[in-house]
N, C-alpha and C positions, 0 to 999 in steps of 0.2 A: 798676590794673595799669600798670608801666611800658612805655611802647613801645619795641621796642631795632629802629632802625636798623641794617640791614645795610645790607654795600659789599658782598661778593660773598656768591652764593648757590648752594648745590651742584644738580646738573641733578637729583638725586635726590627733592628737598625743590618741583622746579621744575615736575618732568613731572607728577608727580600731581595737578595744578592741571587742567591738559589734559583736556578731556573727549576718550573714545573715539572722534574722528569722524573719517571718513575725510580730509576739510578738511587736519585737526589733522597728517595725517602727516607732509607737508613741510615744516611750521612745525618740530617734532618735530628732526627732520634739519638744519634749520636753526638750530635755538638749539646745538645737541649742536657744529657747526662752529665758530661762534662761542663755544664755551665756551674755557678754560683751567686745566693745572693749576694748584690750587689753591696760591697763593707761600706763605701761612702753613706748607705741609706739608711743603714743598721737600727739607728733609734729615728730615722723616719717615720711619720705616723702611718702616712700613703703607705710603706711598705709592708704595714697589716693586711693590705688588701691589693697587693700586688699580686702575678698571677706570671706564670713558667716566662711571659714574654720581655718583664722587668727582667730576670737575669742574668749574667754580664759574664764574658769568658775574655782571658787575655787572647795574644796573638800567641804565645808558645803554646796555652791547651787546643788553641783551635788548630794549628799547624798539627800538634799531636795526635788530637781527634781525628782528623784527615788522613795521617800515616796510618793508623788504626785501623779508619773504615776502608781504607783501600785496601791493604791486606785480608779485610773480612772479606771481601767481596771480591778478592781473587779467590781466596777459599771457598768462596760459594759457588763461583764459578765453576771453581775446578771440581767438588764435589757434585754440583749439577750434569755437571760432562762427562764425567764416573759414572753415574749410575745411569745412562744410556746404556752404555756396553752391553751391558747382562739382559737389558730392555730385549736391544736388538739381537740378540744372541739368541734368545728365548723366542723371538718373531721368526729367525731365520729358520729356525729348530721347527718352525710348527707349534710352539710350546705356549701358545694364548695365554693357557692357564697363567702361568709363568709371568708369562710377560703384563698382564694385567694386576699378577704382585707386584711387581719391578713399579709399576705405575702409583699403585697405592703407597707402596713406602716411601717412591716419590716423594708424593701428597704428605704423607705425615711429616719428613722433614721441614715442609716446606710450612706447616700447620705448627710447628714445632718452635720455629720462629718468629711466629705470630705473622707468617705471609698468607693468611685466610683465603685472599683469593687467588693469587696462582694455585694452593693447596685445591682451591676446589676446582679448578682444571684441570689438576691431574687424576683427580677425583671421578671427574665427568669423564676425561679421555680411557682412566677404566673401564667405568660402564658401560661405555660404546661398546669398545672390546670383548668386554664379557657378556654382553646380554646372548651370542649365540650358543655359549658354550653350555655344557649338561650341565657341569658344575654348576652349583648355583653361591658356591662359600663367595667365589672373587666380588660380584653384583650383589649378593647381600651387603657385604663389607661394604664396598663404597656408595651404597644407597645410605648405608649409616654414617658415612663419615662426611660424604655430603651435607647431610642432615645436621653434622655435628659442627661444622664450618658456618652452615648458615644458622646454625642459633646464635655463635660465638657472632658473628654478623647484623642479629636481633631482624635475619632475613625469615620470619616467625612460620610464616603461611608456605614457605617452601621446605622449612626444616619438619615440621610436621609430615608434609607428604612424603618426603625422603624417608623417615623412620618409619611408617607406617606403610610404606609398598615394601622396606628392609625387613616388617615382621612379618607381613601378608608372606612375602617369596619365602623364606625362612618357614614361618608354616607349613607349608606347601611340601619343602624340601626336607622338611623333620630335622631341622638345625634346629633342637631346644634352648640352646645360648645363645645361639644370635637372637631369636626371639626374644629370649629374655631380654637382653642388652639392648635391643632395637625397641621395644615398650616400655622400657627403665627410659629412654630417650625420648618419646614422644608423650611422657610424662613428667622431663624433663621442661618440655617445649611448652605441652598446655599448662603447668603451671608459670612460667614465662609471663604467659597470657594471661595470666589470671583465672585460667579455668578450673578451679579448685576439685571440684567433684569429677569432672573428666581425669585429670592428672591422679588422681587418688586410682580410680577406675585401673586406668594403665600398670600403674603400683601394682595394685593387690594381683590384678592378674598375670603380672611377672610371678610378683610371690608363691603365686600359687600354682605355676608353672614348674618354679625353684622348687615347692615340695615334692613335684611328682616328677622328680628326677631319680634315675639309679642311684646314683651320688649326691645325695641335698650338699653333704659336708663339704665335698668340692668345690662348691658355691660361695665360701661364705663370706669372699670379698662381693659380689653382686647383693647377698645376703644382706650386709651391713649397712651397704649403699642404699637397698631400698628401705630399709632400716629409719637411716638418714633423713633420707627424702618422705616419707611416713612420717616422720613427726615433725619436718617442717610443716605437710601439706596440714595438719592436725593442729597447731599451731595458728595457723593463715585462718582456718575456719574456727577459731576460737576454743576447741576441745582438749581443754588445757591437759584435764588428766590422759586422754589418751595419748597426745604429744609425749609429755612425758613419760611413759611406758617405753613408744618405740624408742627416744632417744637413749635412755638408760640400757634398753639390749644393742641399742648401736655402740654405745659405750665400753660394753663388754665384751665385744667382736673386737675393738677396734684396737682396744690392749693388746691382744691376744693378734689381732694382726701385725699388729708393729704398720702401720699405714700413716708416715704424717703427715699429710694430704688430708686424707679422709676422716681424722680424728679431727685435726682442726677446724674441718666441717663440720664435725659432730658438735664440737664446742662451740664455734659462731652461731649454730641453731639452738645450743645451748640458751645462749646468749640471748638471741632473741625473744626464746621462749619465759625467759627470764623478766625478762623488759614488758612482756605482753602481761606478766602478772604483776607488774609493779614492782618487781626487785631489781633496779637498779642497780646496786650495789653486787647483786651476785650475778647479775647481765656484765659486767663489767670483767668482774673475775674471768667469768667462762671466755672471752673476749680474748683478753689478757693471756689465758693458758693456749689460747689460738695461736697467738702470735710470739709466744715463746718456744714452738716449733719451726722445725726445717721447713719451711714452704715456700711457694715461689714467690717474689712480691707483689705477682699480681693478687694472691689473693691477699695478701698482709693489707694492703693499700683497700681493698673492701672491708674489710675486719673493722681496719683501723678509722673508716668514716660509719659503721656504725657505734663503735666504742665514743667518738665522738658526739656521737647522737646521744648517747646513753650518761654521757658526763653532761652536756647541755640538760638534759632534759631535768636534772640534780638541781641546776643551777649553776652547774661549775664550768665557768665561761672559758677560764686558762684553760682551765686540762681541755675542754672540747676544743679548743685552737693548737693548742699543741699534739693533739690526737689530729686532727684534720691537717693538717704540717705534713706529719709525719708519713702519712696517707701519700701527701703531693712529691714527698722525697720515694715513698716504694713505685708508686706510679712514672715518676721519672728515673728508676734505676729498673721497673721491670718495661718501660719500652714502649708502654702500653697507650695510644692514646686514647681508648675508651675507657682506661680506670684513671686519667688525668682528667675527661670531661667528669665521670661519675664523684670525684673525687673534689673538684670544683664545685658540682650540685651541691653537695654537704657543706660545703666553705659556706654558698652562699645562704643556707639556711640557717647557720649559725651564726654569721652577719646580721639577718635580718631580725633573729630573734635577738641579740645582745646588743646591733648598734646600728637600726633604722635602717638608713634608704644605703649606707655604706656596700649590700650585697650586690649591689645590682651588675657591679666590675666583674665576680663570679658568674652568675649567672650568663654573662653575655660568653665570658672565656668559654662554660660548658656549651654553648651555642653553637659558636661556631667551631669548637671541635666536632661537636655532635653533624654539623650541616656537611663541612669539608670531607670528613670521614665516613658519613654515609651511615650515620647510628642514627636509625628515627624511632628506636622506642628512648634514647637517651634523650632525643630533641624531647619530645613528647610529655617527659617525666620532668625535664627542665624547664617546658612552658609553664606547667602547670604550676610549679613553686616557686618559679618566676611572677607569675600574676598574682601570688599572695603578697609578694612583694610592692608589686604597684600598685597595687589595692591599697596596698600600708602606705604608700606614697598618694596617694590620694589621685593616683591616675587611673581611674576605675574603665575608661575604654579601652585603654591599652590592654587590663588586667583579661575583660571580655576578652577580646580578641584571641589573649595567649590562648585562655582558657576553652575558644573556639576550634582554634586552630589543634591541638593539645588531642582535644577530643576526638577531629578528624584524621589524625596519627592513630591515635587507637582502633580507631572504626576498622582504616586500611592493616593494620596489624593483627586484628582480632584479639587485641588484648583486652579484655571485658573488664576484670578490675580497675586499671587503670579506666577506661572510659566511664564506666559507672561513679568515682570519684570527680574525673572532670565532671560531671552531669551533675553531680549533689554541690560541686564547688559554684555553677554556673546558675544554679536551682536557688541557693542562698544569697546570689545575689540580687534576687529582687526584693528580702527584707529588710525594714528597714536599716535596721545596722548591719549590714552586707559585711563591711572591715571582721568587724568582733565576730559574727558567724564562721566568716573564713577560716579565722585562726583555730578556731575549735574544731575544726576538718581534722586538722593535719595531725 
């Protein structure tokens, strides 16, 4: 048999190679970085709707990517095996306290990487530790940051309970900032969820914690934040003008903090809030001024699928494909596979609406990232704009079913927004024009 030399190789033909090991994940993430579309395809039409597994890496980037990740992960190693030392030093000492920081910084490294659940191992192995101690700062800390693992997780019903035992203890202990930080978190979570007037709840009574501090000014990055989050939440329940109130003083904090993180948060709610009144065009801007800041790409890669929403919704199909692009380029250089599945959703709805039954390749892509990685509110939120899809194809049992299945994600999540939608989506289909009702949901 003839041997045929390849020059490039699709990630498809590449990753089945890879055994299941947990090792193998960063390598995984690292070749997918290092990949390229494939130039043979270029003016391909199929490769409109190709998806990270078309692809294609030579033999020298994948040899290269490998030298890379080995090195990473001696470094990690070796950095792993460091910060024992001061662990055990601290346990040897008698020094709990101590040694249950040693655990948490752990934890953040390891959350810092986007390792979410080792992070909440070391999380957990805190709180063992700390729960006998007077202290109450170490077990506050890591009931929070538990919390904060399993939102990034969409682990919804366990992050709640984490922030909310973080505020309760914190109470107790007359830690006024971690309360704060611990109900800015579990306001965080119910709005997640969907729970608008709960999450608001949470807000105002950080805020109003924050007032009857010695120090308010102290405050005013928590300040900003809920700021922030106050006029998203203001926003979501339609109260256009008060949205814009909070976001305008979050505006004015966030200058003045030099924060560019949190600014370009301020801006993408900007942006939203923008979009909710029908200005497109200034939802765009705000958008835009997001992403011409320092930030990480995981959020660039969010920003940039709803600026693509915001150009679709115009009518302007390029720019929302080239917005959604660029989306799939931040999400494979920030590492992330939850804003590669998120990031797909948006591909596929703007398939669906510019060119028929063509989304259906995205949507399956968000799938099974969402299934293998263990995201069920991304599953959940993909069936649901999945089945507008097959409704548009005229497969209306399949469309059911997503939209069944969709809604029992939500139930088990207690995400109520989302469920309530699925409900009006499943609700309209027994009129007669089920298709055209659908559309008008979304």
């Amino acid at each position: 048999m003839m041997k045929v030399q390849r020059s490039w190789v699709a990630l498809e033909d590449i990753f089945p190679l890879l055994p299941d090991l947990s090792e193998m994940e960063d390598l995984r993430l690292g070749i997918l970085a290092a990949a390229l579309p494939d130039p043979q395809r270029t003016w391909d039409r199929s490769q409109l709707h190709s998806t990270i597994d078309k692809r294609v890496i030579s033999a020298d980037r994948l040899e290269a990517t490998v030298a890379e990740m080995e090195v990473s992960a001696h470094g990690y190693v070796e950095t792993l095996f460091s910060s024992l030392r001061p662990l055990f030093q601290a346990f040897f000492a008698g020094e709990n306290l101590e040694a249950a920081r040693c655990l948490i910084e752990l934890g953040e490294r390891q959350e810092a990487t986007g390792r979410y659940r080792k992070a909440r191992q070391c999380y957990g192995t805190a709180l063992s530790l700390s729960l006998p101690l007077v202290d109450k700062r170490p077990q506050i800390l890591a009931l929070r940051r538990i919390g904060r693992v399993a939102l990034a997780l969409a682990e919804l019903k366990d992050a709640i309970l984490h922030y909310r035992r973080s505020a309760e203890l914190a109470h107790h202990a007359g830690e006024l900032h971690d309360r704060i930080i611990a109900l800015t978190g579990c306001g965080n979570v119910l709005a997640v969820q969907g729970q608008g007037p709960d999450a608001e709840r949470c807000y105002r009574e950080a805020l109003a914690l924050l007032e009857s501090a010695p120090q308010p000014k102290s405050l005013s990055l928590e300040r900003a934040q809920l700021y922030n989050n106050l006029g998203m939440i203001a926003t979501r329940q339609d109260r256009i003008t008060e949205a814009e109130q909070w976001l305008t003083e979050a505006l004015d904090l966030w200058v003045i903090l030099s924060s560019p993180v949190d600014l370009a948060v301020c801006y993408h709610n900007l942006g939203i809030l923008r979009a909710a009144q029908g200005k497109r065009a200034e939802a765009r801007t705000h958008f835009e001024e997001a992403l011409r800041l320092d930030i990480p790409p995981s959020l660039r890669a969010g920003i940039s699928v709803d600026l693509a929403d915001a150009w679709l919704a115009d009518g302007h199909s390029m720019q929302a494909k080239k917005s959604a692009r660029e989306a799939e380029e931040y999400a494979i250089t920030a590492r992330s596979p939850y804003h590669l599945g998120h990031m797909y959703r948006g591909l596929g709805n703007i398939a669906r609406v510019t060119e028929g039954d063509d989304g259906f390749t995205f949507f399956e892509k968000a799938l099974e990232i969402a299934r293998e990685k263990g995201y069920p509110l991304l599953e959940g939120e993909t069936l649901m704009e999945y089945a507008l899809l097959r409704d548009q194809m005229g497969e209306r049992e399949e469309a059911e079913a997503y939209l069944e299945r969709a809604r029992e994600i939500f139930i088990e999540l207690g995400a109520d927004r989302a469920r309530i939608r699925a409900e009006c989506l499943l609700e309209v289909r027994t009129v007669e024009h089920a298709p055209a009702a659908l559309k008008e949901i979304t």
